[in-house]
C-alpha positions in Angstrom: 56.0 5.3 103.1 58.7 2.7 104.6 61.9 2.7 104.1 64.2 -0.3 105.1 67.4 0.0 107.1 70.3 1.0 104.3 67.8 2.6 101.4 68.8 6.3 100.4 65.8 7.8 101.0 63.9 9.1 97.9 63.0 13.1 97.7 60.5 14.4 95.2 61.6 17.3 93.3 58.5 19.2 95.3 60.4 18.4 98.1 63.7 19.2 97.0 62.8 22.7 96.0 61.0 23.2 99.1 64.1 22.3 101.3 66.5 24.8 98.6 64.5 27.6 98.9 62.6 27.5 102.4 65.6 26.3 104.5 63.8 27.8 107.8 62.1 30.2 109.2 61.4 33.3 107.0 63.8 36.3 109.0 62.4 39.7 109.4 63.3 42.0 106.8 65.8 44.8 108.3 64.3 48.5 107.8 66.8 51.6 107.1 65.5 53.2 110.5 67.4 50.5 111.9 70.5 51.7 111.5 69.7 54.9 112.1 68.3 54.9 115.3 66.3 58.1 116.1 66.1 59.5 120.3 63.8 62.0 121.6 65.6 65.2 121.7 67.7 66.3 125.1 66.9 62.6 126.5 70.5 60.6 126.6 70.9 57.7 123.6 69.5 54.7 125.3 69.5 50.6 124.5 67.8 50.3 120.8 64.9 48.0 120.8 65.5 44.7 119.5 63.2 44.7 116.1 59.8 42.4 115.9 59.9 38.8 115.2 57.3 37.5 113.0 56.8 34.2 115.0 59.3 32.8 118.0 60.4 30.3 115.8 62.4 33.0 114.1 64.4 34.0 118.0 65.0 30.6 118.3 66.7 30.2 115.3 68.5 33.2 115.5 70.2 31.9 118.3 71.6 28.5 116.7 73.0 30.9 114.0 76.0 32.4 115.4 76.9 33.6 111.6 74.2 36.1 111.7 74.1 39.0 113.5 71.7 39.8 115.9 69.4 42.7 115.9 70.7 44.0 118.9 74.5 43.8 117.5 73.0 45.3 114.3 71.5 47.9 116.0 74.8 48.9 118.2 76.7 48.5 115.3 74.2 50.9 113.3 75.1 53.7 115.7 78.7 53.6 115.5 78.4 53.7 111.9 75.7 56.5 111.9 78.4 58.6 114.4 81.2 58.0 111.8 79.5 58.9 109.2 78.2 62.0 110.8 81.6 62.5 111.7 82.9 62.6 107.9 79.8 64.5 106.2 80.6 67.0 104.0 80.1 71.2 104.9 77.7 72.9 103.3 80.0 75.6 101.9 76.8 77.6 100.1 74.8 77.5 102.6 77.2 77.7 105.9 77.4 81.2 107.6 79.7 81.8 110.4 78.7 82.9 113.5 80.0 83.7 117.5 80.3 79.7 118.2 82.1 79.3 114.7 85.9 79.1 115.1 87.2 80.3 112.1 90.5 79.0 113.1 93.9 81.0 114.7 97.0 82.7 113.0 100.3 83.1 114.1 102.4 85.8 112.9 105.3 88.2 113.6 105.6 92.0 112.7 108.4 94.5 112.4 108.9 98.1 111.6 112.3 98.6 110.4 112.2 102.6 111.0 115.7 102.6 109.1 114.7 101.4 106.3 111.3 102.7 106.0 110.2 98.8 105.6 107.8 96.7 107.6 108.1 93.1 107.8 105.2 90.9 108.3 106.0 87.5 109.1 103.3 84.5 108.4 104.2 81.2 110.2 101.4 79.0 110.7 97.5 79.0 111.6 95.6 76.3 113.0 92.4 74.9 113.0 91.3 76.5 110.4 87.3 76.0 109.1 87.4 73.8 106.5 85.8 75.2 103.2 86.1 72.1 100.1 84.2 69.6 100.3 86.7 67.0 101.3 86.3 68.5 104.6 89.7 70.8 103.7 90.6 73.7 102.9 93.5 75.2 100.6 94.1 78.5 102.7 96.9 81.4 101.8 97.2 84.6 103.7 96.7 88.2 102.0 97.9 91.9 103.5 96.3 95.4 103.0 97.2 98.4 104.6 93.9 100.2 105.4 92.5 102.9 105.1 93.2 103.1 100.8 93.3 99.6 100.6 93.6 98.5 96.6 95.8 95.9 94.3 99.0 97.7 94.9 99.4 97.5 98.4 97.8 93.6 98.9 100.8 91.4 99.7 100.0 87.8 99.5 102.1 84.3 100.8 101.6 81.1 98.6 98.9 78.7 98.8 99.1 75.3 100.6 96.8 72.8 99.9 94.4 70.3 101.6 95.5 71.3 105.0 93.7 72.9 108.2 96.9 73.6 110.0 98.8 75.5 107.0 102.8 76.0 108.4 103.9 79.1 105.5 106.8 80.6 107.4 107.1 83.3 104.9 107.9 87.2 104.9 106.3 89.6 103.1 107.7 93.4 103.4 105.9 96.7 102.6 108.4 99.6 101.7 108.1 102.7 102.0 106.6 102.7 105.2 106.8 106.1 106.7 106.5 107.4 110.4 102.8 108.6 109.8 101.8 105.4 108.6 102.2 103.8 111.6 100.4 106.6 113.9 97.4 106.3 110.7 97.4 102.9 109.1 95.8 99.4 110.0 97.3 96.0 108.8 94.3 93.4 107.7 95.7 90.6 107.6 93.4 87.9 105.8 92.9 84.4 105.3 91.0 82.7 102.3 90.6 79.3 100.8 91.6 79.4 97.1 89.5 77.7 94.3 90.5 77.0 90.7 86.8 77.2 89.2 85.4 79.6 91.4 85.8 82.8 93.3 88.1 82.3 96.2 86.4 82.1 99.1 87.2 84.4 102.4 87.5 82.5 105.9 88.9 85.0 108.6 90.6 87.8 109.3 92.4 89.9 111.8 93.4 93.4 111.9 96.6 95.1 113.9 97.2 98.8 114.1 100.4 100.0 113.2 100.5 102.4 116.4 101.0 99.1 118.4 104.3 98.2 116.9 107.6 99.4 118.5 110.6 100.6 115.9 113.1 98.1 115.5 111.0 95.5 117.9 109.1 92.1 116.3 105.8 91.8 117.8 104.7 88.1 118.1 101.2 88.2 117.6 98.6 84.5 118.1 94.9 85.7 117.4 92.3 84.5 116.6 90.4 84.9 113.0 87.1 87.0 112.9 84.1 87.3 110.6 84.9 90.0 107.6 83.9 93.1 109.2 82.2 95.9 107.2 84.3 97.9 104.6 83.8 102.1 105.7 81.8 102.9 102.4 82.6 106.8 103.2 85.9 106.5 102.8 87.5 109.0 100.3 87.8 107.0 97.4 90.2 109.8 95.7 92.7 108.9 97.9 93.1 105.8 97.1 96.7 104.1 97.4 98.4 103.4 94.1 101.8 103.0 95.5 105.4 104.2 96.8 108.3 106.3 95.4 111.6 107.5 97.1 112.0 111.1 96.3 115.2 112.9 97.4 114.9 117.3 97.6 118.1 119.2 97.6 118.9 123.1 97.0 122.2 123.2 95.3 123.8 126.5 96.7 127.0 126.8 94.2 124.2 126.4 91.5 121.7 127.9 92.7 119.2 124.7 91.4 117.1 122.2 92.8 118.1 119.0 92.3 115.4 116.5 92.5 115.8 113.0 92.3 113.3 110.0 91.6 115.3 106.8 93.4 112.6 103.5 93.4 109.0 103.1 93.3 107.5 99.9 95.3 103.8 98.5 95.2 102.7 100.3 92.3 99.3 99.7 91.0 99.2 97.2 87.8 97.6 98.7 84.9 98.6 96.0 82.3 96.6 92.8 81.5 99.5 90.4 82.4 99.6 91.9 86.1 102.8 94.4 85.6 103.0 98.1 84.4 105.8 100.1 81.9 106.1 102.4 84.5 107.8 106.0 84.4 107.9 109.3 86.2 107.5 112.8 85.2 107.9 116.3 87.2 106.8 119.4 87.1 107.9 122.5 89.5 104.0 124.7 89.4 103.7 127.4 88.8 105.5 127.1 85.3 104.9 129.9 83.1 107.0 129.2 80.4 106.2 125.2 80.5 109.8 124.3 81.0 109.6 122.6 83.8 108.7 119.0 82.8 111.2 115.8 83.2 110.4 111.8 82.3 112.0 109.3 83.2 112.7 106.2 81.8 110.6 103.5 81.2 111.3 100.4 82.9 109.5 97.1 81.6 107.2 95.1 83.4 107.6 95.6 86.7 105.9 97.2 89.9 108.8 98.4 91.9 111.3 100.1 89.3 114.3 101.7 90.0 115.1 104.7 88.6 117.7 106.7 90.3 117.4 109.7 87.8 118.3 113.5 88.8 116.5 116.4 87.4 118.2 120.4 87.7 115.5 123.2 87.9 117.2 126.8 87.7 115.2 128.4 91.0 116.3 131.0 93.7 116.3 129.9 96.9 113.6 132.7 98.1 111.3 131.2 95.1 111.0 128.1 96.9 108.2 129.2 98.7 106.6 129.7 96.1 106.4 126.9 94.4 105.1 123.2 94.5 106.7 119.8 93.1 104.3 117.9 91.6 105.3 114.6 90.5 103.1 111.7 88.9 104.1 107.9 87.9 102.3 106.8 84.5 102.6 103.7 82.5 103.4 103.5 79.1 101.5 102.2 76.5 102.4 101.8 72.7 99.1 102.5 70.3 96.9 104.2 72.9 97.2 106.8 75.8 99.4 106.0 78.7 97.7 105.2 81.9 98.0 107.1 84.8 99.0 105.7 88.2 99.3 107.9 90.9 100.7 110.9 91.9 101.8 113.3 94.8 102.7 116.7 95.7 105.6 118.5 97.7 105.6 122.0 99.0 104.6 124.7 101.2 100.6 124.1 100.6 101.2 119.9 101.2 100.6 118.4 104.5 101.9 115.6 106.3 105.3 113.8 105.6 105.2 115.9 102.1 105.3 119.4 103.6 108.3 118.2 106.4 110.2 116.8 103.6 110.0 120.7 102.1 110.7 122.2 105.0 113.6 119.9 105.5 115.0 120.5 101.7 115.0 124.4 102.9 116.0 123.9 106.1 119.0 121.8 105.1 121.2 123.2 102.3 123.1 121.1 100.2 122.1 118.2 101.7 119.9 115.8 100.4 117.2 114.3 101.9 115.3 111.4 101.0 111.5 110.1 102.0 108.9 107.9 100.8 105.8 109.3 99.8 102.4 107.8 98.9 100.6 108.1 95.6 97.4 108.6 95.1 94.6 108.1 92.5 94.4 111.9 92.1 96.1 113.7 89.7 97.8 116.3 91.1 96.9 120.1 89.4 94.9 118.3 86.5 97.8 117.4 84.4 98.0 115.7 80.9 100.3 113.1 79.8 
């Protein structure tokens, strides 16, 4: 067909849809390996090869199309990608067990036995680098205490909980009281740190553990270590001793009365026994043996609370050569209405005591008309089998 000099040239509509649709060559069809190259293991990542052509028509006109990108550029490009992605995948929290090349992260802390005051001062600043346990690749980590061995509820001490963070800063004090001499020969501080969840259990990520015997009176310790795998709980422990708590106790023998006075100052970290977290605390004595069953005093009940002052003084009509003879038994309860009051813990002073509680008997005797005051830890065990 001729067409003269100035004529639009005429196009079938075969043609026309042929030009639409077929504009040139057909391109290769990119796969999915593409952009995620695979290398043989332990051989460095090397040049990708460029993907198959399906004629050389199609090289040569990937080369007048500087729009497109070219298999090699895909290829590089692929990688980075691939790297980033790999670089933002998610943990597998369920399935994820920490091992010797995990770091679990580091804690830095302070601690302080104020020998005064019978207190010890733990202070949490910051940890770093901690393993990240949500699945935004965070964590939302807060710090928990126990005193070890009788670990329970009423000795954990816990700081608040910061969220989305690896590199929590809590600079925050928490303070045991009651914290006697023989604590710190005996006791062990763990010192935990766990990601909290709102729909779950909370989920444990490292610990560390300090003995008291390390710490200096009146001296803060700076401490930087790092976090370990939860290490086995000692299943033969002696679960009757248990710790429940603290309570002041002050002994002394009033000579111009021939009475001792006994007095019930504060309790601190007792156990909570009550469904909203607290206890109705109060505190009863007895002096044992008691023939005549005279010898019980109570307290009064303080609401909703788990370190309760009292600062109450009970008289018991004794000779001083008695003494010997007898024990103080004294045990913290908490009150219930409609139903029988719970017991919390208890502990006993006197010549067949040991430890802190025998000295502080000895002292009362040794020392009249003074009185002398000491913390003492209660137990689970009900001391002589008594009865609310």
């Amino acid at each position: 067909m001729t067409q003269r000099k100035g004529e639009k040239p005429v196009i079938s509509i075969q043609e026309h849809m042929a030009i639409d649709v077929c504009p040139g060559p057909i391109q290769p069809i990119k796969q999915i390996s593409d952009y995620f190259p695979r290398y043989p293991r332990g051989l460095p990542p090397s040049a990708p090869a460029l993907p198959s052509s399906s004629s050389a028509a199609a090289s040569a006109t990937e080369s007048d199309r500087p729009n497109e990108d070219k298999p090699d550029r895909a290829c590089a490009g692929a990688a980075a990608s691939s790297q980033a992605s790999r670089r933002d995948e998610e943990p597998d929290v369920e399935g994820y067990d920490s091992d010797d090349s995990t770091t679990l992260g580091t804690l830095e802390f302070s601690l302080q036995y104020d020998q005064e005051n019978n207190a010890l001062h733990c202070t949490i600043n910051k940890a770093k680098g901690l393993k990240p346990m949500d699945h935004n690749g965070l964590s939302d980590p807060y710090v928990k205490l126990h005193l070890l061995p009788g670990a329970s509820k009423a000795n954990k001490l816990r700081t608040k909980t910061l969220h989305n963070t690896l590199n929590p800063v809590w600079s925050e004090t928490l303070t045991y009281y009651g914290i006697t001499d023989e604590d710190m020969v005996r006791k062990t501080l763990r010192i935990s740190v766990c990601d909290e969840d709102k729909f779950r259990h909370n989920e444990f990520i490292g610990e560390t553990r300090i003995p008291l015997k390390k710490l200096k009176p009146n001296q803060i310790k700076n401490f930087n270590n790092c976090l370990e795998k939860q290490l086995p709980v000692n299943k033969t422990e002696d679960k009757s001793l248990e710790e429940r708590g603290r309570i002041m106790i002050s002994l002394k023998y009033n000579t111009l009365k021939s009475c001792l006075v006994v007095g019930i100052i504060r309790c601190a970290h007792l156990a909570a026994m009550d469904a909203n977290g607290f206890s109705d605390p109060y505190v009863k004595t007895y002096l044992k043996p008691d023939e005549n069953k005279k010898s019980k005093h109570k307290t009064a009940v303080k609401k909703k609370t788990l370190n309760p002052e009292f600062n109450e003084e009970f008289c018991y009509d004794i000779k001083y050569a008695d003494l010997t003879k007898k024990t103080l038994e004294v045990t913290v309860w908490d009150y219930d209405i409609g139903k029988s009051n719970d017991f919390i813990g208890g502990v006993s002073l006197g010549i067949n005591a040991n430890g802190e509680r025998l000295k502080h008997w000895f002292d009362c005797l040794k020392n009249k008309d003074k009185k002398i005051e000491r913390w003492h830890t209660l137990t689970n065990e009900l001391p002589g089998s008594l009865n609310d």
